[in-house]
Backbone as JSON Lines, residues from 0, in Angstrom:
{"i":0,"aa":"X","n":[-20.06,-10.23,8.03],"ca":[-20.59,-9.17,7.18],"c":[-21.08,-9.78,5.88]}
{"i":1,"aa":"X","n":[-22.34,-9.01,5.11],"ca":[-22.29,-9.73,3.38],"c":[-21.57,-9.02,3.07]}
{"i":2,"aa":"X","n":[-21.47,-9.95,1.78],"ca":[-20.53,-9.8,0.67],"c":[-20.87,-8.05,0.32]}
{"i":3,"aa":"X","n":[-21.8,-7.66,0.28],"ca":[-22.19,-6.15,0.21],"c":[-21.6,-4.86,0.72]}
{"i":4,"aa":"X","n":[-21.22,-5.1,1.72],"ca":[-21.09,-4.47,3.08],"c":[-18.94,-4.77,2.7]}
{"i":5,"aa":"X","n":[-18.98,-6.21,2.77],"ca":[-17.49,-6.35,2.3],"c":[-17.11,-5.63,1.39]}
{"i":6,"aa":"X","n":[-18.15,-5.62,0.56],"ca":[-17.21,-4.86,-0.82],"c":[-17.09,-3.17,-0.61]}
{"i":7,"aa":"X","n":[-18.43,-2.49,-0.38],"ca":[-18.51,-1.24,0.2],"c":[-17.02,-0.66,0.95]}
{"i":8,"aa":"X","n":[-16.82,-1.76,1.74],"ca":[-15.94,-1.79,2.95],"c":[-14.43,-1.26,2.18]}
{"i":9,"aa":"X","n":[-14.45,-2.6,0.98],"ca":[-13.17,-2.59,-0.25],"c":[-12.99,-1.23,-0.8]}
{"i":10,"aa":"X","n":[-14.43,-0.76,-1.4],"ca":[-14.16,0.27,-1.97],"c":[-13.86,1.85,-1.75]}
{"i":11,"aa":"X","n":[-14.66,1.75,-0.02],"ca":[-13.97,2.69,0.3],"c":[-12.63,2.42,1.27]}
{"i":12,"aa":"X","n":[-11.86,1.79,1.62],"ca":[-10.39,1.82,1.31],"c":[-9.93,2.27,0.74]}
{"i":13,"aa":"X","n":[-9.77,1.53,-0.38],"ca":[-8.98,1.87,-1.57],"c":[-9.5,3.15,-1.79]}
{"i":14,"aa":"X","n":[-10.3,3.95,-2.0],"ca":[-10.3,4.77,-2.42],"c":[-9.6,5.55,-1.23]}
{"i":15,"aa":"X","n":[-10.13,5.65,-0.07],"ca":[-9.26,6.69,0.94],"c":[-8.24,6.44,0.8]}
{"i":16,"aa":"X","n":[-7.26,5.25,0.6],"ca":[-5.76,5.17,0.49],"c":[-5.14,5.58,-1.2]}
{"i":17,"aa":"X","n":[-6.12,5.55,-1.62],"ca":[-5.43,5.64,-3.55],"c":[-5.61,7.23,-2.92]}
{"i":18,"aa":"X","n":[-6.34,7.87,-3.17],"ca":[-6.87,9.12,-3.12],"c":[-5.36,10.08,-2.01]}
{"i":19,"aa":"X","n":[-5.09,9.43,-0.98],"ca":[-4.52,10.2,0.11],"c":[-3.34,9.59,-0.55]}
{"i":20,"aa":"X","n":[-2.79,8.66,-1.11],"ca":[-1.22,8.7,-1.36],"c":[-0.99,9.13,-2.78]}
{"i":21,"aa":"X","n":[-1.36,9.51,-3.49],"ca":[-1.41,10.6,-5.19],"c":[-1.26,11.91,-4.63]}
{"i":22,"aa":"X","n":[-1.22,12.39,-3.28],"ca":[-0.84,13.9,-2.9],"c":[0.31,13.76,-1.93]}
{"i":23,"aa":"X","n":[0.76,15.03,-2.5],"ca":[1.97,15.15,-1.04],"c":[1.64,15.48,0.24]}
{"i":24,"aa":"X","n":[2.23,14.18,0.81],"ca":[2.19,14.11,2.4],"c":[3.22,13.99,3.2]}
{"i":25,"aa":"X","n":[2.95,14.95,4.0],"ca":[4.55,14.28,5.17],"c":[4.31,12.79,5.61]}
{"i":26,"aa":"X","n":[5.26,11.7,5.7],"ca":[5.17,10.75,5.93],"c":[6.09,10.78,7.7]}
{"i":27,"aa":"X","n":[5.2,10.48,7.96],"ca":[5.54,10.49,9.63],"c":[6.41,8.93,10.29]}
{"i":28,"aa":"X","n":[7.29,8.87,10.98],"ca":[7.89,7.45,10.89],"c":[7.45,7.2,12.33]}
{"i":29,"aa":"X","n":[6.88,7.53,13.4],"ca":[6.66,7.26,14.42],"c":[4.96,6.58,14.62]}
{"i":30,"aa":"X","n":[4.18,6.75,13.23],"ca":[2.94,6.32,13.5],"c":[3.2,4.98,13.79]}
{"i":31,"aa":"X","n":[1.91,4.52,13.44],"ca":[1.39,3.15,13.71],"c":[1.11,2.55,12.35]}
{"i":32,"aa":"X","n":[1.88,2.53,11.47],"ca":[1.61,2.0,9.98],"c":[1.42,0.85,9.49]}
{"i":33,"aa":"X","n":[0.93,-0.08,10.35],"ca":[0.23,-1.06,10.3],"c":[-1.2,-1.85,10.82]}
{"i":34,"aa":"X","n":[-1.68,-0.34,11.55],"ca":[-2.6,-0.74,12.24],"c":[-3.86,-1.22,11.27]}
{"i":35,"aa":"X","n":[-4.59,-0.03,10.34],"ca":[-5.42,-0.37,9.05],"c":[-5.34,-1.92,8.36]}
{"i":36,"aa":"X","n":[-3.7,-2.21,7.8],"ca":[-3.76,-4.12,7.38],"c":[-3.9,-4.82,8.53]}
{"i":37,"aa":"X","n":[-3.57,-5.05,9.53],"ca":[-4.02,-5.88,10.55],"c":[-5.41,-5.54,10.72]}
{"i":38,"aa":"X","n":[-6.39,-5.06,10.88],"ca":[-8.16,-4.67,10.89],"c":[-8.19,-5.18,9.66]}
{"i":39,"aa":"X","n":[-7.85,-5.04,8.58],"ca":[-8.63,-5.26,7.2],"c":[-8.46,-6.84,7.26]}
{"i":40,"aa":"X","n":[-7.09,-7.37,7.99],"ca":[-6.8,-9.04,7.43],"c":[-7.76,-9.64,8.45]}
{"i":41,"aa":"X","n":[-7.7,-8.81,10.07],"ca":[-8.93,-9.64,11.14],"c":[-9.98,-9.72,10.54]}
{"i":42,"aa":"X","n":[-10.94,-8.61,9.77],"ca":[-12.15,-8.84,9.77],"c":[-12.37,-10.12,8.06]}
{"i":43,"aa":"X","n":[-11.18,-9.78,7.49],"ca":[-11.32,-10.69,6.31],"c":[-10.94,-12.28,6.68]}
{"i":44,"aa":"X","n":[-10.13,-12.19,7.84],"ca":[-10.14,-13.83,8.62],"c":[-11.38,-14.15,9.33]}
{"i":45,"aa":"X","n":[-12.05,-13.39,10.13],"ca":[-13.24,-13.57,10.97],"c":[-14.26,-14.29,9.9]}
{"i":46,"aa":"X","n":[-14.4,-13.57,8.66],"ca":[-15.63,-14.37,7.92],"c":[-15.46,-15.8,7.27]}
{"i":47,"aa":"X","n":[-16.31,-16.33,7.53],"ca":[-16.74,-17.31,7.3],"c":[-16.2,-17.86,5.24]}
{"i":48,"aa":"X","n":[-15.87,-18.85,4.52],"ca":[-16.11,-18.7,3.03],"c":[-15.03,-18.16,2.69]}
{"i":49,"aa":"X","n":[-13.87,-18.15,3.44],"ca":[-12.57,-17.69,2.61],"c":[-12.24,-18.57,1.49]}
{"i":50,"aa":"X","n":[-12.49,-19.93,2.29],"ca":[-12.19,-20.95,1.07],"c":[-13.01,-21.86,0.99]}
{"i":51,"aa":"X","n":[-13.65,-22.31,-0.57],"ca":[-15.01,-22.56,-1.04],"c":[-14.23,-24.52,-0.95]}
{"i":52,"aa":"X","n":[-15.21,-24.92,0.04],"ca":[-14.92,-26.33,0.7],"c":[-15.31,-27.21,-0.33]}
{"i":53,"aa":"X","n":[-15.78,-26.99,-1.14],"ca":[-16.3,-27.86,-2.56],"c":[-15.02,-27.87,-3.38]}
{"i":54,"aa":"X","n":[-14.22,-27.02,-3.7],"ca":[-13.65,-26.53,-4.48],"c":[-12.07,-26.24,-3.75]}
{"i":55,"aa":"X","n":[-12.05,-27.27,-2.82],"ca":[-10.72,-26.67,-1.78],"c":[-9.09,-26.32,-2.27]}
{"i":56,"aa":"X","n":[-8.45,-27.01,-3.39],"ca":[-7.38,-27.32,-4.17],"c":[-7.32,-25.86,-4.72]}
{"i":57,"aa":"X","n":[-8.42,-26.39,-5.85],"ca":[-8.65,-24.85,-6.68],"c":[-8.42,-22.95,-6.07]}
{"i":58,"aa":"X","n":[-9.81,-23.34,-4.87],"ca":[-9.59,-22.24,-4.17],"c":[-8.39,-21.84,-3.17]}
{"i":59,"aa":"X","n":[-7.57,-22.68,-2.73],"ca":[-6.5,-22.44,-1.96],"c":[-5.52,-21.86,-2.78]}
{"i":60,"aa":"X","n":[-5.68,-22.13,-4.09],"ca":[-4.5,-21.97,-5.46],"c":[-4.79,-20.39,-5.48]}
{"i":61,"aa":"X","n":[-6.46,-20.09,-5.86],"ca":[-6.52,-18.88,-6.02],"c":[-6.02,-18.08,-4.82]}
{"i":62,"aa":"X","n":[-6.38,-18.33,-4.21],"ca":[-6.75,-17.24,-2.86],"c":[-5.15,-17.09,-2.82]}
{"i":63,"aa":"X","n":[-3.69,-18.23,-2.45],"ca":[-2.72,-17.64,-2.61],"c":[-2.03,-17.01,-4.14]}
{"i":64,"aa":"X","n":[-2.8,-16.93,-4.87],"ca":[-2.07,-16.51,-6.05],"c":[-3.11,-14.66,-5.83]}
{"i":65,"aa":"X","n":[-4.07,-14.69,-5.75],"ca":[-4.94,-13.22,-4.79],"c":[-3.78,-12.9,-3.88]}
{"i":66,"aa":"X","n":[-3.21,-13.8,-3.37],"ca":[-1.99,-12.94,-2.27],"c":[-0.66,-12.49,-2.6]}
{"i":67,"aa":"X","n":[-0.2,-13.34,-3.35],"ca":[1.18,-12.75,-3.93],"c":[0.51,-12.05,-4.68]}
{"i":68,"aa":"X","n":[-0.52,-11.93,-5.95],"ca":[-0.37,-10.3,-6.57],"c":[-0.87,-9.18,-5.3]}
{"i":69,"aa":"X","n":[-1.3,-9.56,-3.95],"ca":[-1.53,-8.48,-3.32],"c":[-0.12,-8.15,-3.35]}
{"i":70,"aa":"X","n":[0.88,-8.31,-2.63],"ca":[2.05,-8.4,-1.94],"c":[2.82,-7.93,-3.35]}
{"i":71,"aa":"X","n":[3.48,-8.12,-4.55],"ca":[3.23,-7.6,-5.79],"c":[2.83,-6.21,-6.15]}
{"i":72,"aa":"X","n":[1.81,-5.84,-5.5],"ca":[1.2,-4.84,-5.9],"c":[1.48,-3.9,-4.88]}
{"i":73,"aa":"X","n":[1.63,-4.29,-3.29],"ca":[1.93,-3.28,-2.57],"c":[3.35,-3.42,-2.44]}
{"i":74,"aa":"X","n":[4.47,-3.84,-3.05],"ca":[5.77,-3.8,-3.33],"c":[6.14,-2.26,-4.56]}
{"i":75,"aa":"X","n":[5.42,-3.38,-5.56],"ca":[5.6,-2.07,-6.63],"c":[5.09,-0.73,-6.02]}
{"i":76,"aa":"X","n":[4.18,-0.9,-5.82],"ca":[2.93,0.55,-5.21],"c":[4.62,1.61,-4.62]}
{"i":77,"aa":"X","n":[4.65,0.77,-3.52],"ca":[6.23,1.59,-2.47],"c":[7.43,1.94,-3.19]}
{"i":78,"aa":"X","n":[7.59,0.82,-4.16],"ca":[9.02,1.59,-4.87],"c":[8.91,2.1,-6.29]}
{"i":79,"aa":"X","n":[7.56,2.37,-6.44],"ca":[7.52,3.7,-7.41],"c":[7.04,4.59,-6.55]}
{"i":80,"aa":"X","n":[6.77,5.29,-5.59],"ca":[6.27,6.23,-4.47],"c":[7.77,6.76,-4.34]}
{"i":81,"aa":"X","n":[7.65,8.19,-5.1],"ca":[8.43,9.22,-4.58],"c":[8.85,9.66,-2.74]}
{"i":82,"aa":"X","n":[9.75,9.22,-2.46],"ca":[9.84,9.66,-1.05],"c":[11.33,10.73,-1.41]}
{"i":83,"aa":"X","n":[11.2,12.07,-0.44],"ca":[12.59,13.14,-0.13],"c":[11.87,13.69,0.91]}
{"i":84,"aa":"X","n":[13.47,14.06,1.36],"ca":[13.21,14.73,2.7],"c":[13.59,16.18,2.1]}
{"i":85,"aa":"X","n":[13.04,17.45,3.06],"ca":[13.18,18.17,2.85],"c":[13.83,19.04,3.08]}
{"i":86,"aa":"X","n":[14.22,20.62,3.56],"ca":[15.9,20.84,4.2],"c":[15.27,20.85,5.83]}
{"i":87,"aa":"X","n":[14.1,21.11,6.58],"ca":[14.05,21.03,7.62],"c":[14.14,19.57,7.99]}
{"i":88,"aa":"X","n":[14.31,18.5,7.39],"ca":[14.69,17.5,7.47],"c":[13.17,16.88,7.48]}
{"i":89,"aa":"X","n":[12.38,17.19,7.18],"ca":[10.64,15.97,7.1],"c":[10.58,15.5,6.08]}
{"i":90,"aa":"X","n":[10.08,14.46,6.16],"ca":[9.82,13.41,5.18],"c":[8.64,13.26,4.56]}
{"i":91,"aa":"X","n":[8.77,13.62,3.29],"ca":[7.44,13.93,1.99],"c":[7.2,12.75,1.16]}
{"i":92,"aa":"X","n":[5.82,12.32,0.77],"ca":[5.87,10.6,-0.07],"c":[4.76,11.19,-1.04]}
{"i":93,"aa":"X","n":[4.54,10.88,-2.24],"ca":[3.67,11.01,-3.34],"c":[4.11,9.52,-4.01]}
{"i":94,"aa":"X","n":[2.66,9.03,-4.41],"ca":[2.64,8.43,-5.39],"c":[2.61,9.34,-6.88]}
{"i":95,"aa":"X","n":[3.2,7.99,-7.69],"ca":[3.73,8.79,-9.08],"c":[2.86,8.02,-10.17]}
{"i":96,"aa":"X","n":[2.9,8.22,-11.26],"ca":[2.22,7.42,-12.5],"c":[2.65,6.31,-12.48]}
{"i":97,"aa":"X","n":[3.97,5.84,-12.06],"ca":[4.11,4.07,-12.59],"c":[3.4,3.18,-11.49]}
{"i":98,"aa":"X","n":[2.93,4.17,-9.99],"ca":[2.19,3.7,-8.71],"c":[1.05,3.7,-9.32]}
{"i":99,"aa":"X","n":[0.06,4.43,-10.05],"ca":[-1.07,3.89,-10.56],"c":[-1.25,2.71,-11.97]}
{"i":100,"aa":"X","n":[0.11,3.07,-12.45],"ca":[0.13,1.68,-13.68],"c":[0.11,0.51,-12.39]}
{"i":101,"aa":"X","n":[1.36,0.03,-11.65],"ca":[0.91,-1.04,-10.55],"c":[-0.59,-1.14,-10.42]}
{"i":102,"aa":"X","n":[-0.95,-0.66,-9.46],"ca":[-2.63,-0.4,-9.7],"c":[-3.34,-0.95,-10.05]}
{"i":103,"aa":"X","n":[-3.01,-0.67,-11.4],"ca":[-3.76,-0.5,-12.43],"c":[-3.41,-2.27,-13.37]}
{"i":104,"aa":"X","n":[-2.58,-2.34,-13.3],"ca":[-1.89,-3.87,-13.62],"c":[-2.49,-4.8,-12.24]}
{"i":105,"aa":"X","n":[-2.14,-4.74,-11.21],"ca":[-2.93,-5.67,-10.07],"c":[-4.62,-6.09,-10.22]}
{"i":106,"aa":"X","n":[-5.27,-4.48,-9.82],"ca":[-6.56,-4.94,-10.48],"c":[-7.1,-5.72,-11.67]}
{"i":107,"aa":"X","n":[-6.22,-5.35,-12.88],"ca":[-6.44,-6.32,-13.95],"c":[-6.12,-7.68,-13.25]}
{"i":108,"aa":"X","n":[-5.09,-8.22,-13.06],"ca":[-4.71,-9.28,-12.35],"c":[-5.91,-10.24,-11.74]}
{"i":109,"aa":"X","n":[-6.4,-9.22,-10.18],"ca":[-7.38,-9.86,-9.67],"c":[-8.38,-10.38,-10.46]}
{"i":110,"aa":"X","n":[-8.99,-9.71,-11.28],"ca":[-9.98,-9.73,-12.08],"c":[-9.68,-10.89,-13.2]}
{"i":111,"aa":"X","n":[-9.0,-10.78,-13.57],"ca":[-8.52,-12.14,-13.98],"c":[-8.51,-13.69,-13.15]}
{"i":112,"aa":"X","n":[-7.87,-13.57,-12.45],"ca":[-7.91,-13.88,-11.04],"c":[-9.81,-14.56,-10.49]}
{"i":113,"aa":"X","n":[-10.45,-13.71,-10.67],"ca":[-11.82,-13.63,-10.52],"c":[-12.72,-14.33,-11.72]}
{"i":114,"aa":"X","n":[-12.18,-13.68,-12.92],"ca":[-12.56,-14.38,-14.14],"c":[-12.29,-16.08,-13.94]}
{"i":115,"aa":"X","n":[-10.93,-16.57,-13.53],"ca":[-10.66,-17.84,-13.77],"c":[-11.29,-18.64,-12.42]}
{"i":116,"aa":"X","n":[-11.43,-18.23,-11.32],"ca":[-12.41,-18.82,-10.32],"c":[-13.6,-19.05,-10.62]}
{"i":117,"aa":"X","n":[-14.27,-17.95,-11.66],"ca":[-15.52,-18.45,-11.76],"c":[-15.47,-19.41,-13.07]}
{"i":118,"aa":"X","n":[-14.71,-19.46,-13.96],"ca":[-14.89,-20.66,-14.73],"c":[-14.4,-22.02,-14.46]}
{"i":119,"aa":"X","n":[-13.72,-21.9,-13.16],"ca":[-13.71,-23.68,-12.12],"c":[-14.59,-23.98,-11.65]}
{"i":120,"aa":"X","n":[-15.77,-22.56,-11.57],"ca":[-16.89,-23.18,-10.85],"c":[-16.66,-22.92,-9.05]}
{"i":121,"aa":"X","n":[-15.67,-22.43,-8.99],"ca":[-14.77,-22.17,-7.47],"c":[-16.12,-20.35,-6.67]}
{"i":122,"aa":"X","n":[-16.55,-21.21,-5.51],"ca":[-17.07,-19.97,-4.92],"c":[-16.2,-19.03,-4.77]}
{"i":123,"aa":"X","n":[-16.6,-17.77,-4.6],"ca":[-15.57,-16.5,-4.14],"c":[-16.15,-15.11,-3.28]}
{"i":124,"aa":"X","n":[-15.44,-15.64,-2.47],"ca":[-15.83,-14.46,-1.68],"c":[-15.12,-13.23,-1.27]}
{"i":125,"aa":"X","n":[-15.71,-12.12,-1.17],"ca":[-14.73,-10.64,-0.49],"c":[-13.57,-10.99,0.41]}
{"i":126,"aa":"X","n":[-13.94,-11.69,0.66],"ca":[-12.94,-11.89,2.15],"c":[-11.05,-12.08,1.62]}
{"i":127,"aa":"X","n":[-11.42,-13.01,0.25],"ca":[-9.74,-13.22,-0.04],"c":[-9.59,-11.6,-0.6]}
{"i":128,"aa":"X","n":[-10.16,-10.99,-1.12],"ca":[-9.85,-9.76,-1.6],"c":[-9.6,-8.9,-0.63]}
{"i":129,"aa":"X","n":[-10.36,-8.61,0.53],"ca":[-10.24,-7.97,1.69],"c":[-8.69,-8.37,2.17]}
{"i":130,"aa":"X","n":[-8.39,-9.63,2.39],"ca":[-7.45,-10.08,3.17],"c":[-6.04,-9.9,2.09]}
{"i":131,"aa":"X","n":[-5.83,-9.89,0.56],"ca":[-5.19,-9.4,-0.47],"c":[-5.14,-7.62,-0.39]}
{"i":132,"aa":"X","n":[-6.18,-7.15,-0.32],"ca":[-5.89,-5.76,0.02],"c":[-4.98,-5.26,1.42]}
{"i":133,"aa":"X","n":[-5.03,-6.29,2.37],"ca":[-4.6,-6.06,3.86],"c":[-3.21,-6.32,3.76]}
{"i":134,"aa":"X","n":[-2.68,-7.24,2.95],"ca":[-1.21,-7.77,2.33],"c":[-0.83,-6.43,1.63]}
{"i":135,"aa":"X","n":[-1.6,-5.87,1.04],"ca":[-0.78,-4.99,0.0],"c":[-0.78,-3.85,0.64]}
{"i":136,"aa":"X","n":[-1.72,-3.43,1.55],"ca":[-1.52,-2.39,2.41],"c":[-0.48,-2.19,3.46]}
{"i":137,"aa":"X","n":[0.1,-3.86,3.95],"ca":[0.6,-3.77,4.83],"c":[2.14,-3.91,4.32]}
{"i":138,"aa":"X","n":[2.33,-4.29,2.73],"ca":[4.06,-4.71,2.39],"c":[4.14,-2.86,2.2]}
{"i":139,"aa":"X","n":[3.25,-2.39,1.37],"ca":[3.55,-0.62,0.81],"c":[4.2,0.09,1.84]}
{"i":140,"aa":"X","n":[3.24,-0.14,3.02],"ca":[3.76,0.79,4.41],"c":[4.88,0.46,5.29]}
{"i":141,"aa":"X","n":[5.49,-0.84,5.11],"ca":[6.59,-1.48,5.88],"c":[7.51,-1.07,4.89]}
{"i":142,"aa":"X","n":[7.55,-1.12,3.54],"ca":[8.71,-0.67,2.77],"c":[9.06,0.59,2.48]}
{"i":143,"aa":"X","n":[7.8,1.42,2.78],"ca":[8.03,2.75,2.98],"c":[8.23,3.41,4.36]}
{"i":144,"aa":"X","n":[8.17,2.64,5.56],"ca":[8.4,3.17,6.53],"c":[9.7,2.97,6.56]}
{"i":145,"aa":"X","n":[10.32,1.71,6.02],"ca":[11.97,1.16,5.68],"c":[12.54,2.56,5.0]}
{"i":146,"aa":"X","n":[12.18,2.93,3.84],"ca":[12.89,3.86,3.2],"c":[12.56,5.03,3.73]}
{"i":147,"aa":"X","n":[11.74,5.45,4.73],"ca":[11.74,6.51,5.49],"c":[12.77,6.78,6.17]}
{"i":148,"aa":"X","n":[13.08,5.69,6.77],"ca":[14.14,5.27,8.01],"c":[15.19,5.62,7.61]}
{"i":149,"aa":"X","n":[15.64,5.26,6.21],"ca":[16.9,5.04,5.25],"c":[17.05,6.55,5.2]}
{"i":150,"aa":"X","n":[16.38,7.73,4.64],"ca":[16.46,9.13,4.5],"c":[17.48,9.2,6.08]}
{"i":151,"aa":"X","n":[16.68,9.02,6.9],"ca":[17.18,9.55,8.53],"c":[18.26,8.8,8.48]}
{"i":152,"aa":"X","n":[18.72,8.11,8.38],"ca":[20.26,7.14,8.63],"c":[21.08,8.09,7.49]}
{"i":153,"aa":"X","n":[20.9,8.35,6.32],"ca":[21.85,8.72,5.31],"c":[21.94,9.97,5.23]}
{"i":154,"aa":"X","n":[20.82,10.88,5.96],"ca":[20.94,12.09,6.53],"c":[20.75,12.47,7.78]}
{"i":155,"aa":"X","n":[21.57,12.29,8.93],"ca":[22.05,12.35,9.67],"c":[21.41,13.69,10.24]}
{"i":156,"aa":"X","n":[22.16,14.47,9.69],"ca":[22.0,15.73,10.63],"c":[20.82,16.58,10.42]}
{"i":157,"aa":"X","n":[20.02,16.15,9.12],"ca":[18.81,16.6,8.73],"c":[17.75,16.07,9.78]}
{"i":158,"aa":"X","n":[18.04,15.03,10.81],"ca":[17.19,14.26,11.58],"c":[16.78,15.88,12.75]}
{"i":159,"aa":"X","n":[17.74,15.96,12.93],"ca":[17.51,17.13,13.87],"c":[18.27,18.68,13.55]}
{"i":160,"aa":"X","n":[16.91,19.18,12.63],"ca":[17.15,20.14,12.29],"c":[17.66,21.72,13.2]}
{"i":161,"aa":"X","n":[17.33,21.6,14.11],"ca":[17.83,22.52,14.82],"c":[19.39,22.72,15.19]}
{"i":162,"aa":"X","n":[20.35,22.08,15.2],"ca":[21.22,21.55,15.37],"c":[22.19,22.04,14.48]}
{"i":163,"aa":"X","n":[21.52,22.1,13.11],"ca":[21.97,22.0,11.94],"c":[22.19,23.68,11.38]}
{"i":164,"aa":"X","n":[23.27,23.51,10.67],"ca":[23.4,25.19,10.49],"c":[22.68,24.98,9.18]}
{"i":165,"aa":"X","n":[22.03,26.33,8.85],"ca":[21.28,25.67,7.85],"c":[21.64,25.86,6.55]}
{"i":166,"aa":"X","n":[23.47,26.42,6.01],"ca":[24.27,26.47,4.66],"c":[24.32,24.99,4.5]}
{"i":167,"aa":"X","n":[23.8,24.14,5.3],"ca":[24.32,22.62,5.41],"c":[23.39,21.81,4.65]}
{"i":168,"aa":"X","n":[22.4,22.49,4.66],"ca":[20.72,21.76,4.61],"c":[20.28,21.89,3.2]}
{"i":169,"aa":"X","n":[20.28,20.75,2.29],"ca":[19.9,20.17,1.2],"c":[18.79,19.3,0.97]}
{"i":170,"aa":"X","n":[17.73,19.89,0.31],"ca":[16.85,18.48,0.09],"c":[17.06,17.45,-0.73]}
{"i":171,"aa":"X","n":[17.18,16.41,-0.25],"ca":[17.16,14.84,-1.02],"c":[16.17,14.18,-1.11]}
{"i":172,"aa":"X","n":[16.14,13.7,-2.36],"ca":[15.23,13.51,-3.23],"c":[15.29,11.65,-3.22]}
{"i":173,"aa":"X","n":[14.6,10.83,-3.71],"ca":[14.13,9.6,-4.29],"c":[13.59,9.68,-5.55]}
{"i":174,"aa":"X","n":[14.07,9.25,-6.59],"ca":[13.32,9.68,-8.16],"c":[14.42,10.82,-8.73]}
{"i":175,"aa":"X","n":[13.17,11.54,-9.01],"ca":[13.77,11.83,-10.55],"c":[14.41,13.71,-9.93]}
{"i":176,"aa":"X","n":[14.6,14.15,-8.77],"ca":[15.09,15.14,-8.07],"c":[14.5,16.44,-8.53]}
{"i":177,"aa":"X","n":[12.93,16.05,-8.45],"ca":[12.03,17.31,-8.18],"c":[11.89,17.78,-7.11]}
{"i":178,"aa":"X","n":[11.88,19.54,-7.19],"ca":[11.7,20.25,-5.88],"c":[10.61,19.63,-5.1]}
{"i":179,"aa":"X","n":[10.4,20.17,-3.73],"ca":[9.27,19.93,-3.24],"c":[8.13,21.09,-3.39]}
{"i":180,"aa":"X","n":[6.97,20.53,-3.44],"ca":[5.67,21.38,-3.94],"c":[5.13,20.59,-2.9]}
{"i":181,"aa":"X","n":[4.04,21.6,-1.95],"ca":[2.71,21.55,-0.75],"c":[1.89,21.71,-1.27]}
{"i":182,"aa":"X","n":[1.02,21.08,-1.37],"ca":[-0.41,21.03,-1.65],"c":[-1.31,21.8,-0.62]}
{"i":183,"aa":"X","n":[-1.81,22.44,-0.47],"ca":[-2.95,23.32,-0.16],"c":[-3.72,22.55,0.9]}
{"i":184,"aa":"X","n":[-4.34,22.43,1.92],"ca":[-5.37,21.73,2.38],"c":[-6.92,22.95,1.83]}
């Protein structure tokens, strides 16, 4: 792909994933929550120019230092993300304000990151960013599918609500023990 098309590619990601985790969603534990970072890291491995062969030291430095702040960023991202279950026992996730400070601190990062590649003179291409976004997509959703899991183990009988008499049934919270609020489709 060009670099064009890569970035397009970047930006709408992020935006469908920033956009869809700032609202409340049931977080489902049976999906497939890794399928999206594995596609984003294949097609960012498939291209060609991950690492600028002139510049091999330099660029290998960047590209893993592009990866730990991915990994960084989709760490923080997950454990500022409000997760509670609710009394029928489903599991609700919102990102919160300190999930867009992360964000918001990473991007600076890269960009920095970007700034100091181009004053080595180091080529750069979408691809480490693509493949940094695929890291951070893929630590957010493994640590939140973890603390999904954790709700169902520590509430037990909320797993199967039917079961459950429902004087029993309490929602638990992650954070700061706000009710739950549905958003509208």
């Amino acid at each position: 792909m060009s670099g064009l098309v890569d970035a397009l590619l970047i930006v709408a990601v992020v935006a469908l994933v920033v956009v869809r985790q700032f609202r409340t969603r049931r977080t489902d534990t049976d999906r497939r929550w890794w399928i999206v970072p594995v596609i984003l890291a294949v097609v960012a491995l498939r291209e060609p120019g991950l690492v600028d062969i002139h510049h091999g030291a330099e660029s290998i430095a960047l590209l893993a230092a592009e990866l730990l702040i991915g990994l960084a960023t989709g760490a923080g991202w997950a454990w500022t993300t409000r997760v509670w279950m609710d009394a029928d026992g489903a599991v609700w996730s919102r990102s919160t304000k300190e999930s867009f400070a992360v964000w918001t601190i990473g991007i600076g990062l890269r960009a920095g990151l970007f700034a100091l590649g181009a004053a080595l003179g180091v080529h750069q291409n979408t691809s480490a960013l693509l493949l940094a976004l695929a890291a951070t997509l893929l630590l957010r959703a493994g640590i939140l599918h973890r603390r999904t899991k954790a709700l169902h183990l520590w509430r037990p009988e909320l797993s199967h609500p039917a079961s459950t008499p429902s004087a029993h049934r309490q929602a638990t919270a992650y954070g700061d023990g706000v009710g739950l609020r549905k958003e509208r489709a």
